[in-house]
N, C-alpha and C positions, 0 to 999 in steps of 0.2 A: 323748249330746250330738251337735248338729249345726251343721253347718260355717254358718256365715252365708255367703250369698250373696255372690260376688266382685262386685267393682266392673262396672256395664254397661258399662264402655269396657277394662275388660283380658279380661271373659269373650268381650265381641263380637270383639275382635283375636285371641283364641285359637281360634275356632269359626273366623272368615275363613281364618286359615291355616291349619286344618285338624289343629287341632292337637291335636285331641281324643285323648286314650289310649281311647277306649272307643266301642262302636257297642252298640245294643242290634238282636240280630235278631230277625226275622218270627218272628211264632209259630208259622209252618208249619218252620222251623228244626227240625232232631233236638232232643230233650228229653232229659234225666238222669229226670226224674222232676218229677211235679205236686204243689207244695205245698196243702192244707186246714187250714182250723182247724174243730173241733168244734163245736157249737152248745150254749152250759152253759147262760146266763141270760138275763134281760132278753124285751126284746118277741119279738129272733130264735127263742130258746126257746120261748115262749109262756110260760101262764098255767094253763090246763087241761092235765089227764091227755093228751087228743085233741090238744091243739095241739105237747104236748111230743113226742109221739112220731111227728106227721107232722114235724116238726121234722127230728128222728132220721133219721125211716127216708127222706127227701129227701137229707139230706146226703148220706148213706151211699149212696142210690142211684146219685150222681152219683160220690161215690171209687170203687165197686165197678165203675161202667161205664169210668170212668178205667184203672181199674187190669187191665184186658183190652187196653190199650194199652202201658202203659208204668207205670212205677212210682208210686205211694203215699206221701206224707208227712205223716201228719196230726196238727200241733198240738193238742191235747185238754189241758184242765186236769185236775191230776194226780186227783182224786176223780171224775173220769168218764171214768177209763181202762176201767173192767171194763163200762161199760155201752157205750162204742165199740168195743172190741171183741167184743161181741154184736151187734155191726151189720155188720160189717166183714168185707171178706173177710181172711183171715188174710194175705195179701201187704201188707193197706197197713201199712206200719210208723206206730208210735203215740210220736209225742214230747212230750213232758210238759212242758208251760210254762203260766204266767197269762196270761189273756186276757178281756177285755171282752165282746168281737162275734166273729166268725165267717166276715169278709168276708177272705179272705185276699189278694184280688186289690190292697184297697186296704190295709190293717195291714202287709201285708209285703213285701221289697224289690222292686225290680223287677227282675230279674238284667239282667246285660250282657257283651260280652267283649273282649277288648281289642282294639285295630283287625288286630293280627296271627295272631290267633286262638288266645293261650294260654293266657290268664287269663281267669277267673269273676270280674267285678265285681255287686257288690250295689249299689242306692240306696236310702241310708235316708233316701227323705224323710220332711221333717215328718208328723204323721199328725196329727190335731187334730177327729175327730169328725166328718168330712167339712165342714169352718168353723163349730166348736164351736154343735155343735146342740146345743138344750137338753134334747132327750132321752136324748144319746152319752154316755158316758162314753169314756174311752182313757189312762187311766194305765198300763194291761198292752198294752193294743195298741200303744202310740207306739211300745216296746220290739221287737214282733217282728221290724220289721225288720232290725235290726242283730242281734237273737239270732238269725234262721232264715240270714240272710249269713253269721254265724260260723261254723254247723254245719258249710255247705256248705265250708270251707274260702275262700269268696272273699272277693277284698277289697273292703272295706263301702268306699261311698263315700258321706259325707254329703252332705246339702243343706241348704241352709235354707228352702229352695222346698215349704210345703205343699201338697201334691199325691198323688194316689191313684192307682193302676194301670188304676183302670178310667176315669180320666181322660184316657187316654192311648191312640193306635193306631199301631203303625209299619209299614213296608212291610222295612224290614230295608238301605235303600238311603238310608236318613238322610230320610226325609220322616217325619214326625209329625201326628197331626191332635188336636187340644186343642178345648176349648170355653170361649169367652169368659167366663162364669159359670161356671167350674168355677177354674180357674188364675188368672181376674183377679176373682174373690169378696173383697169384702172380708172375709168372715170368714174368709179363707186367706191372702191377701197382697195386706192393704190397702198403696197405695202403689204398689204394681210395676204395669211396664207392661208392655208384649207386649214389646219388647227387650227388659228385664229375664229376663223366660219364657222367650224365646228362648234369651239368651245362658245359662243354668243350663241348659235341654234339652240346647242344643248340647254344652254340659262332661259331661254326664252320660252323654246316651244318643247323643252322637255325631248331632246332630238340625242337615241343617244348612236344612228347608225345612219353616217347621209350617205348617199349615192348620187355620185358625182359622174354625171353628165357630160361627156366632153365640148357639145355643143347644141345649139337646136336649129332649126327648120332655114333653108338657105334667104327667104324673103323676110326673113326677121333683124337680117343684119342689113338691111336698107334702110333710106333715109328717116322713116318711121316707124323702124323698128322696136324691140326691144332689146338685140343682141342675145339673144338665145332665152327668153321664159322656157321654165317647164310646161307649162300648164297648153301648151300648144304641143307638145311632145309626147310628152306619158303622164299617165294617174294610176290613183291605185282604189281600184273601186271596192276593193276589201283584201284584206291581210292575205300576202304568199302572190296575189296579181297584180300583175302591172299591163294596163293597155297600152300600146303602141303604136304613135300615127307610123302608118305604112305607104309607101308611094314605091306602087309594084311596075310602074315604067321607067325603064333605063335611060330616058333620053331625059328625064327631070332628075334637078341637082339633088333631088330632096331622097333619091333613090338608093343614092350610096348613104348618104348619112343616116336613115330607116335601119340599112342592115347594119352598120358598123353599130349605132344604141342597141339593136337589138342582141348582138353578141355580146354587150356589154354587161346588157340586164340580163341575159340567161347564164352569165358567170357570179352574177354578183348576189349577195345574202341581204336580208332585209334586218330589223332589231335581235328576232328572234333568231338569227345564224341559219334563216331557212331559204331556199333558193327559189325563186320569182317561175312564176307559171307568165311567162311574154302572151301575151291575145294580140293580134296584130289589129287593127282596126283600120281596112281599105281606105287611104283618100281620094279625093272624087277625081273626077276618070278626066275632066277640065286640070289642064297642066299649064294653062297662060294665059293672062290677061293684057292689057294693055302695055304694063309695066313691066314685063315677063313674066317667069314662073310664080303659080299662085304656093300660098303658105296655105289652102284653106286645107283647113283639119276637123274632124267630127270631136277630138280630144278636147277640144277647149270648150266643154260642157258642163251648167251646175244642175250640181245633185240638190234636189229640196225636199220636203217631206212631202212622201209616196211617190215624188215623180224624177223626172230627167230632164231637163230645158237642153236640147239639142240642137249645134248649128247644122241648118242645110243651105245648099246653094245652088237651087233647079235643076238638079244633078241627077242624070241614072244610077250615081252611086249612092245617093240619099237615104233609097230605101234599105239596101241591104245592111249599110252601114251602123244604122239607125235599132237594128235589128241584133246587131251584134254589143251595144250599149243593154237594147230593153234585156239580152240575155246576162250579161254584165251585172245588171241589175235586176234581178228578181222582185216581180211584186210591185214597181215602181213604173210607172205611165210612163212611156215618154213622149214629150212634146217639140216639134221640131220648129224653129223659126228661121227663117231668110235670112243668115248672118252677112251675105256677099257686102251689104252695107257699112258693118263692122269692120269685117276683113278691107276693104277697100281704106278703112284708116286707121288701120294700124293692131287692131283684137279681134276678139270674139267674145262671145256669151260670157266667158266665165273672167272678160278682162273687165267686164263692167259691172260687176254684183259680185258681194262678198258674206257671204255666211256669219250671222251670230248663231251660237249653240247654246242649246238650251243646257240648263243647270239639271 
């Protein structure tokens, strides 16, 4: 069960004074360990022998490259414990719960910590199919957040605010960036407005500057989409920058909407009233698949301790791409994995694994 949303005129007065118990930090923050959930059914699975086991052996690719950084916790439904751990390197620990899908980023909480830095908070938002798509099911998913909050020992904080993980990017300094079709979707909370959004950010993750996004990437808003995530768009790999997927030919939809965000963010102020240095980060030089234009983006990357889990997709633009992250990220490895299997249903790297930060 989850909290309805406080009134926008006591949330707004408690965000002004600052009154938030909780901050959520950068993801470049030290880690406990990286939450996954397994891939059992449905489309994420596939349908064939070949679809189930690239399935498989993606997931596992990306816990096994995880877990060369930092710790392993991977949700699996209890009848396909023995077949993940045949994928697995024996470090990721395997915890047994029901589950729908497989996107751990958006099913499960988003951790936080308290502004003094003692306490693990969890956010169980609403989770509803990414606005009850009629493909999703999420009876077992709506659950995981408040079960993987509990495990960890922190305290679960509800919301009433339908919202996903990968809807969301922080700098760790209280700025946030959201997308206007993601947070204000009627299939997720018809009615609320950006102060609404605001003042529930602000309560939760200690948000006290969002930058609102008009929209994201054109193949996101198809059948298996998300209708705009951030985390396919832009991040902020440290305070004052924001990376920006970039799709530098004109004949792909995803061309205009690159420059229109990127005007957006080089007008706009981050917590501290200070203005965004844009890094453009090239998408791959592949502009169609089977289903037309691809959404594949280097953005939707997790940051772990020392290093970068990076998507590529047999792309000449792979490496340079790749290059423009490792500079991004000073001191920190990075690893690149085959996401085309991801991306083909529906994420990437950073839709399937979700940061706990260390205390």
């Amino acid at each position: 069960m989850t909290d309805a949303l406080p009134a926008p005129e006591a949330a707004g007065a408690a965000a002004g004074a600052g009154a938030s118990d909780w901050v959520m930090p950068s993801e470049t923050a030290r880690h406990d360990c990286t939450w996954m959930a397994w891939p059992s059914q449905g489309y994420t699975l596939g349908e064939t022998p070949g679809e189930v086991a690239t399935a498989r052996s993606t997931w596992a690719a990306v816990a096994n490259a995880v877990a060369e950084f930092e710790p392993v916790r991977m949700v699996v439904v209890p009848a396909d414990l023995a077949v993940a751990e045949a994928h697995l390197h024996p470090d990721v620990e395997l915890v047994p719960a029901a589950l729908d899908d497989a996107w751990m980023r958006d099913i499960g909480p988003t951790f936080v910590r308290s502004v003094d830095g003692s306490r693990l908070g969890a956010v169980d938002w609403v989770f509803n199919g990414w606005g009850a798509q009629g493909w999703a099911s999420w009876d077992h998913d709506a659950r995981i957040g408040a079960f993987v909050g509990g495990l960890t020992g922190a305290e679960v904080i509800g919301s009433g605010l339908v919202n996903e993980g990968g809807g969301i990017h922080v700098d760790g300094l209280g700025t946030v960036l959201v997308t206007e079709t993601v947070q204000l979707d009627p299939g997720r909370n018809p009615g609320l407005t950006r102060a609404d959004v605001e003042a529930e950010l602000a309560r939760t993750l200690g948000a006290t500057t969002c930058v609102w996004l008009p929209r994201g990437l054109t193949r996101d808003y198809d059948e298996f989409g998300t209708r705009g995530h951030v985390d396919i768009v832009a991040t902020i790999p440290s305070p004052g920058v924001v990376l920006l997927h970039e799709q530098h030919d004109p004949s792909h939809p995803d061309h205009a909407v690159s420059r229109a965000l990127r005007e957006l963010l080089e007008d706009a102020h981050d917590a501290r009233g200070e203005r965004f240095e844009v890094v453009g980060v090239p998408a791959p030089r592949t502009l169609v698949d089977a289903d037309g234009p691809v959404d594949w983006s280097y953005i939707n990357h997790l940051v772990v301790n020392d290093g970068v889990i990076a998507c590529t997709f047999g792309d000449e633009q792979d490496d340079a791409s790749l290059g423009v992250l490792a500079d991004a990220y000073p001191g920190r490895r990075v690893v690149g994995i085959d996401a085309r299997p991801l991306f083909d249903r529906g994420g990437g790297i950073h839709c399937i694994t979700q940061q706990q930060p260390s205390l």
